[in-house]
N, C-alpha and C positions, 0 to 999 in steps of 0.2 A: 504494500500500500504506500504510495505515495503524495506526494502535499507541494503547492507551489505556490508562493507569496510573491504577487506583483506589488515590487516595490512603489510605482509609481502612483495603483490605487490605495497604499496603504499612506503613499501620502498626501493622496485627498481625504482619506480621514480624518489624519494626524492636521490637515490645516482646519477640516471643519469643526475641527474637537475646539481646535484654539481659536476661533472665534467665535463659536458660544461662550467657552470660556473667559475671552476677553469682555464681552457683553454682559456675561455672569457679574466679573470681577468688577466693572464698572455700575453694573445697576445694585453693588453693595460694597460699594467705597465705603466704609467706615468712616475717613476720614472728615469725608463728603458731607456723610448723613449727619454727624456730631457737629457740623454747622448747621444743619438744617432743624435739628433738635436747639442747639442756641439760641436761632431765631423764634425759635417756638415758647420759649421762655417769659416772652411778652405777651405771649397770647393771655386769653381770659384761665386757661387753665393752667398754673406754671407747674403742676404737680403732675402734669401727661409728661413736660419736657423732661423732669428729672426721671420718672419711669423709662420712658425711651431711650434713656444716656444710660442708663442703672443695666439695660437690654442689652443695647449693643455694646455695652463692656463687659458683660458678662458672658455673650454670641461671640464676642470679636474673635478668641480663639477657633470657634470651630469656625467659621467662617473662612480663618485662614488655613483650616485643614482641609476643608474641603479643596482649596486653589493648591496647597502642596500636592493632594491626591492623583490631583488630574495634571497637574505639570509631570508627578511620577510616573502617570500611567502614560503618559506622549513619551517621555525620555526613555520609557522600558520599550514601548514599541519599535521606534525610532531605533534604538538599540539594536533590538533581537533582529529587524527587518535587513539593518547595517550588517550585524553577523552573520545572518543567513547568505546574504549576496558574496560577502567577504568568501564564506565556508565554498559555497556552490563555486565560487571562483578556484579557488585553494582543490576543492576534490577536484574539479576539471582537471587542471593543471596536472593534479598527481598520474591518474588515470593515461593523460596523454604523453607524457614523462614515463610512463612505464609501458604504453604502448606501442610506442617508439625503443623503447629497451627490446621489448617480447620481439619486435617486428628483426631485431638487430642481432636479438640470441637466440629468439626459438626458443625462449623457456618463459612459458604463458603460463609459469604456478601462480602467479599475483593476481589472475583471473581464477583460479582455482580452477585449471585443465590442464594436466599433465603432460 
């Protein structure tokens, strides 16, 4: 059984991943929001602003686990898709290096035929 990774659709994933992820990362700026909660302060209710700041200091961690998560999972893909081409390059290579040997000595054991 065999298995074939095209690199190039695995890196229209790898881009559409990081652009939700970037839209993710954007529509929950922290940063962002913790002004937008400041302004809220004046509002009629200044006891929402201190709950929503009290929130997203308390979410800010997972928040930012979730954007490690998915940065890891692009950099492992990215990776294994990198190693696989690297590998399939590398066994090519062997295979034809030895069968340029076999073709040169007559001795096809590396194919497993005596």
């Amino acid at each position: 059984m065999g298995f074939e990774i095209a690199p190039a659709a695995v890196q229209g994933v790898v881009n559409a991943v990081k652009g939700e992820a970037t839209e993710l990362s954007d529509g929950i700026d922290v940063e962002s929001l913790e002004g937008d909660v400041s302004a809220m302060a004046s509002a009629p209710a200044p006891g929402a602003a201190q709950a929503v700041a009290e929130f997203l200091g308390h979410e800010s961690p997972v928040i930012q686990s979730i954007g490690n998560r998915i940065t890891a999972c692009l950099l492992g893909v990215t990776t294994v898709t990198n190693s696989y081409t690297t590998a399939s390059d590398e066994m090519l290579q062997t295979v034809q290096s030895k069968a340029i040997a076999s073709a040169e000595s007559g001795d096809f054991s590396y194919f497993g035929v005596e």
